[in-house]
C-alpha positions as CSV (number, residue, x, y, z in Angstrom):
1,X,0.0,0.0,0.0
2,X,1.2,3.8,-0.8
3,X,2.1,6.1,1.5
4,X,2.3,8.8,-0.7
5,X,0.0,8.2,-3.3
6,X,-4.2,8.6,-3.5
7,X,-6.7,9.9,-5.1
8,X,-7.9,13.4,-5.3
9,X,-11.3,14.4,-6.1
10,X,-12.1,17.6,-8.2
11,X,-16.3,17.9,-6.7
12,X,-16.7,20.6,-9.5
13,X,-16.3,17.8,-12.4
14,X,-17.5,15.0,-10.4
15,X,-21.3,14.1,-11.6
16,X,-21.5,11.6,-8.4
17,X,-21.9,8.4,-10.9
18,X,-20.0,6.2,-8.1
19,X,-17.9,4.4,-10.2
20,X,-14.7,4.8,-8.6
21,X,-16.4,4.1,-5.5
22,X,-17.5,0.7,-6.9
23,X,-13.9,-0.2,-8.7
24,X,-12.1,0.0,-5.8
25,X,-11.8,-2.7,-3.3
26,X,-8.9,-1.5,-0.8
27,X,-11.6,0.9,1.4
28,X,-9.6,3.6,0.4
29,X,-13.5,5.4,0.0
30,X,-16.2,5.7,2.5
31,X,-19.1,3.5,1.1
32,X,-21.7,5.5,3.8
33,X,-21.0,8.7,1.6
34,X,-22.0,6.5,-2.0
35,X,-22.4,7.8,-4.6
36,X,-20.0,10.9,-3.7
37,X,-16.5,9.8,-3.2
38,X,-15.1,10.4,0.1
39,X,-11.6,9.6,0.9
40,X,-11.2,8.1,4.1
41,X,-8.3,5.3,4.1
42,X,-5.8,7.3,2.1
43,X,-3.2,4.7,2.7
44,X,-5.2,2.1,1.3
45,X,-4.4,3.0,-2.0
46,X,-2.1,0.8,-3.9
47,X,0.8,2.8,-5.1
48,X,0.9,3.7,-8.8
49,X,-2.8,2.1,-9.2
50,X,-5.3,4.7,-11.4
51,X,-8.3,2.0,-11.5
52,X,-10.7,4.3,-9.8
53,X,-9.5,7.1,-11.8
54,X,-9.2,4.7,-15.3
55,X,-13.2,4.8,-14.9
56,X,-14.3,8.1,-13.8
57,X,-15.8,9.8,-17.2
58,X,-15.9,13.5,-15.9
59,X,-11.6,13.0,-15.4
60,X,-12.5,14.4,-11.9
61,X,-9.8,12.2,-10.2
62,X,-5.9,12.7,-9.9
63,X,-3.4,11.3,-7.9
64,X,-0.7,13.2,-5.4
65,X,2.9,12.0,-6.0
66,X,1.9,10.6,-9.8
67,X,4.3,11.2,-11.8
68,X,4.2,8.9,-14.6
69,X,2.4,11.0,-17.2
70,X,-1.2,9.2,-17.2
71,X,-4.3,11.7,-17.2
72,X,-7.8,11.7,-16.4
73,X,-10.0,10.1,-19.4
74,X,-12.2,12.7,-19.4
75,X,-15.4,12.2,-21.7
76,X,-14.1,8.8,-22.7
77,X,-15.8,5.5,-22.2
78,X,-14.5,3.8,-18.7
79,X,-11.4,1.8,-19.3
80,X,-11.9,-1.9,-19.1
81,X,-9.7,-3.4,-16.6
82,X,-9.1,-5.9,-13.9
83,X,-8.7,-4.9,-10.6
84,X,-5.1,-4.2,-9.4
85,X,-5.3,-7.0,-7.1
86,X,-6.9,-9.2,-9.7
87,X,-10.4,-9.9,-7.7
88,X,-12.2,-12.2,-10.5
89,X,-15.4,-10.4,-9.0
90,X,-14.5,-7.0,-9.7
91,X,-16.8,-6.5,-12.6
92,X,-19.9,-7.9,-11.2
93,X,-19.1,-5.3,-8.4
94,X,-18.7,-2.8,-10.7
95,X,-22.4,-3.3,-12.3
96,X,-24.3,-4.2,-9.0
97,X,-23.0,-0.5,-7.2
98,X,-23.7,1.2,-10.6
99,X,-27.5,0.1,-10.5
100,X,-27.5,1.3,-6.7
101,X,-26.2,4.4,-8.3
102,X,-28.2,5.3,-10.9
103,X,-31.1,4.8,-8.1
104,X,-30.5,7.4,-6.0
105,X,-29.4,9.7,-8.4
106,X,-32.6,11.6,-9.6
107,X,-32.3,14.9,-8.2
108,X,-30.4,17.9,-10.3
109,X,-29.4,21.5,-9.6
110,X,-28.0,23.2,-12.8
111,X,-26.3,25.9,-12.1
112,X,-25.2,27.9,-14.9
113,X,-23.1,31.4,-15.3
114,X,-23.6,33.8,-18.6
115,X,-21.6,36.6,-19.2
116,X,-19.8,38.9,-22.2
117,X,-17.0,38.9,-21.5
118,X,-14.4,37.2,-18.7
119,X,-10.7,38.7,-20.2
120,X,-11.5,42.4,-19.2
121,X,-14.9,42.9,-17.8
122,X,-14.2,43.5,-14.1
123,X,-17.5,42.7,-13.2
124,X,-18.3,39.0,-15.3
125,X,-14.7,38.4,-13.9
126,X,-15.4,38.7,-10.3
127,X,-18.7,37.3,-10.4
128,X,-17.1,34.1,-12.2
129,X,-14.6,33.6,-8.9
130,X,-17.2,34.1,-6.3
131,X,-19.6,31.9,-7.9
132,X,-16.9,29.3,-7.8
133,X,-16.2,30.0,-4.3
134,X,-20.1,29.4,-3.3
135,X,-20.4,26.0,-5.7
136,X,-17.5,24.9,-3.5
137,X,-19.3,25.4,0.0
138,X,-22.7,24.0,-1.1
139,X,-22.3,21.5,-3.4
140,X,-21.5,19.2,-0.2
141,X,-24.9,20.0,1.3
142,X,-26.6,19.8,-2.0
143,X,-24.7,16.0,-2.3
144,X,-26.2,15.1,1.1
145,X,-29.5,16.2,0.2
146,X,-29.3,13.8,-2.4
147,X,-28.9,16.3,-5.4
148,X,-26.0,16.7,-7.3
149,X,-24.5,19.7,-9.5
150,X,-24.0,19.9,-13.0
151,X,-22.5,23.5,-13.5
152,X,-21.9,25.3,-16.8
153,X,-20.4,29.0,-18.3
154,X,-21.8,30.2,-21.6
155,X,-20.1,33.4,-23.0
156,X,-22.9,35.1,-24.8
157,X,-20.7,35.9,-27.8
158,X,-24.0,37.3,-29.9
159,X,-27.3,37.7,-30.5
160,X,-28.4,34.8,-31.4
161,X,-27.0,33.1,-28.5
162,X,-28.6,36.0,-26.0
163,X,-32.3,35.2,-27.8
164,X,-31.4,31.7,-26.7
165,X,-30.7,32.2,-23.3
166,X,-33.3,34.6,-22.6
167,X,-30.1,37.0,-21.6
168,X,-31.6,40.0,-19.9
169,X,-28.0,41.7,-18.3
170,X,-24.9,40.9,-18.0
171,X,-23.9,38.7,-15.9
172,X,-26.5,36.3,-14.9
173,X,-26.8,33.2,-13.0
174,X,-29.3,30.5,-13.1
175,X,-30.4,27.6,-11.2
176,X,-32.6,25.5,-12.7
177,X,-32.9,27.5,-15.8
178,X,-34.2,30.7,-13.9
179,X,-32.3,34.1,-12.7
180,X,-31.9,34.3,-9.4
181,X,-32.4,38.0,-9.9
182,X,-36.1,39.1,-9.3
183,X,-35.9,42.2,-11.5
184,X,-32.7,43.9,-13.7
185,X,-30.8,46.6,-12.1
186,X,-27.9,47.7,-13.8
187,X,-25.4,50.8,-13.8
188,X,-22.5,52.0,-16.3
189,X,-20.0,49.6,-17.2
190,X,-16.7,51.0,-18.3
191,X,-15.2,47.6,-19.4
192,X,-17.7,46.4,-21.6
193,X,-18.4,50.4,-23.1
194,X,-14.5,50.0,-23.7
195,X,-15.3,46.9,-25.9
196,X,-18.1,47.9,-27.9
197,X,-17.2,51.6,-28.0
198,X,-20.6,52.3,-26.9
199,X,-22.3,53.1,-23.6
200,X,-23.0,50.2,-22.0
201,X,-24.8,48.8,-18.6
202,X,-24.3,45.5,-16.8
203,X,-25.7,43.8,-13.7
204,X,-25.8,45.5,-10.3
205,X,-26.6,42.1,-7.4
206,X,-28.9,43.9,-4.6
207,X,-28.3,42.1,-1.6
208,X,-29.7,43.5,2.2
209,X,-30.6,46.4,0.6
210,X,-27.7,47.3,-0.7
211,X,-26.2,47.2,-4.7
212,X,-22.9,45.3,-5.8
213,X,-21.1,44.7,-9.2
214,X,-19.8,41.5,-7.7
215,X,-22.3,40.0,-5.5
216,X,-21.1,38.5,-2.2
217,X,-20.6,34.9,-1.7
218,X,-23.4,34.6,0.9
219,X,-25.9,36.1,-1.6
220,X,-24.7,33.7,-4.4
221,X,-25.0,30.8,-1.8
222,X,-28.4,31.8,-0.6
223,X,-29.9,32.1,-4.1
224,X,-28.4,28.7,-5.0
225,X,-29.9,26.7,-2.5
226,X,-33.1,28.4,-2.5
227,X,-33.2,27.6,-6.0
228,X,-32.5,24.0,-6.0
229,X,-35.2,23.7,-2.9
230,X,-38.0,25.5,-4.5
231,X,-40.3,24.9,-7.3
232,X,-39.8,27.7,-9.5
233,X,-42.7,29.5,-10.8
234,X,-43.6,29.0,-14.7
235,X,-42.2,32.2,-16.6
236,X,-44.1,32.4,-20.2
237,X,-43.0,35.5,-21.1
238,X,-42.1,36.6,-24.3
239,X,-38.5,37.3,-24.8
240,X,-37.2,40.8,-26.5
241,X,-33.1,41.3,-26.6
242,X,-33.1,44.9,-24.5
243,X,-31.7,47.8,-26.0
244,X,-28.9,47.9,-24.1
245,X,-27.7,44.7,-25.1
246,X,-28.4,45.2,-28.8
247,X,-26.3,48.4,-28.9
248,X,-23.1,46.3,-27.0
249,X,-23.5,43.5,-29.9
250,X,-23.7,46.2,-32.9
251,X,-20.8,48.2,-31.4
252,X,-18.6,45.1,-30.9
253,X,-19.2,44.2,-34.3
254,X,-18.4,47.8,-35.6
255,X,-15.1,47.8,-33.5
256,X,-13.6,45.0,-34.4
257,X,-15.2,45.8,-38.2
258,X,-12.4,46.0,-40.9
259,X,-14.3,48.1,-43.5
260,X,-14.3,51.8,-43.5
261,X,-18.6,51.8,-43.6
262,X,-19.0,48.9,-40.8
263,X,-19.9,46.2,-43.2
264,X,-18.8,42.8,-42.0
């Protein structure tokens, strides 16, 4: 057994499917915690062994001290192998913990982030870390409630793609598919006037009565769980691209436009 060498699990990636729970047979993971992997016998692991990791398909897994150049399989189909220890039940294991699984996993928060712009916008920038920051501290009470996270970003890079998303302001965050924003308020935003050359507004968070370009973790946390617990009420509204938006698209376009008349 390693001393030195586990497995590490990245909980933004992992979509709690439980097979690396399942393909390992040294306890190294707390079976109470299934289907989230929780590492609890660290030096249970058998040194230079990737079999949990070889079958994870979100490539959420790495290994401290690996050093021999093997990485996650990330969006591949689980690699087919024995187990390290050569247990001629492994793969009857491997199916039985997968339909126990699948079972308890019906419950979904999707969480996801659209902005304009996240290489100068001050704002879509810090809102991007902080929501980070607030996935990180509830997706473990999410996971014991049963749910688990799937978590997306979406630069909305046109119109087309803002028609799509419903995009009201910049940035916005939804759980479930709706803003966890009541209403729109929104105040001059140098960055993004700087890249379309016009006069542009973006998202102020209001929080305990009181405004923010980057919205505080607690709000972001607050808004997340309350969106995952509640049934959110039917929106059937018809969808128009605001003004504001319209005019950062057109003078993005015109910007970055070659031609002397703004053609392409």
């Amino acid at each position: 057994m390693a001393e030195k060498w586990y497995p590490v699990i990245d909980y933004m990636e992992c979509a709690e499917c439980g097979s690396c729970i399942a393909k390992c047979t040294h306890g190294v993971y707390d079976l109470t915690k299934s289907p989230t992997p929780v590492v609890v016998n660290p030096l249970g692991c058998v040194d230079h062994c990737h079999g949990c990791g070889n079958q994870c398909p979100q490539g959420a897994i790495t290994y401290v001290g690996d050093n021999t150049g093997w990485t996650p399989p990330k969006g591949l189909v689980p690699v087919k192998e024995s187990c390290c220890c050569g247990d001629a039940k492994e793969e009857k294991k491997v199916k039985e913990a997968k339909k126990v699984t699948e079972s308890k996993k019906t419950k979904k928060v999707r969480i996801e982030y659209l902005y304009l712009d996240l290489q100068t916008c001050d704002r879509c920038i810090g809102t991007d870390k902080v929501l980070e920051e607030a996935l990180e501290e509830v997706t473990p009470a999410l996971n014991a409630a049963g749910y688990y996270v799937e978590y997306k970003k979406v630069e909305i890079s046109s119109i087309q793609l803002a028609e799509k998303y419903h995009f009201l302001s910049s940035p916005t965050i939804l759980v479930n598919g709706h803003d966890i924003c009541p209403s729109v308020k929104e105040n001059a935003c140098d960055c993004c006037s700087d890249i379309s050359g016009t006069a542009v507004d973006c998202r102020v968070f209001e929080y305990e009565g009181k405004n923010y370009e980057v919205p505080p973790k607690q709000m972001l946390a607050e808004a997340i769980l309350h969106g995952a617990f509640t049934a959110p009420n039917e929106d059937s509204a018809c969808y128009t691209l605001p003004e504001n938006l319209r005019n950062f698209f057109e003078g993005k376009k015109n910007k970055n436009c070659c031609c002397s008349d703004g053609c392409c």
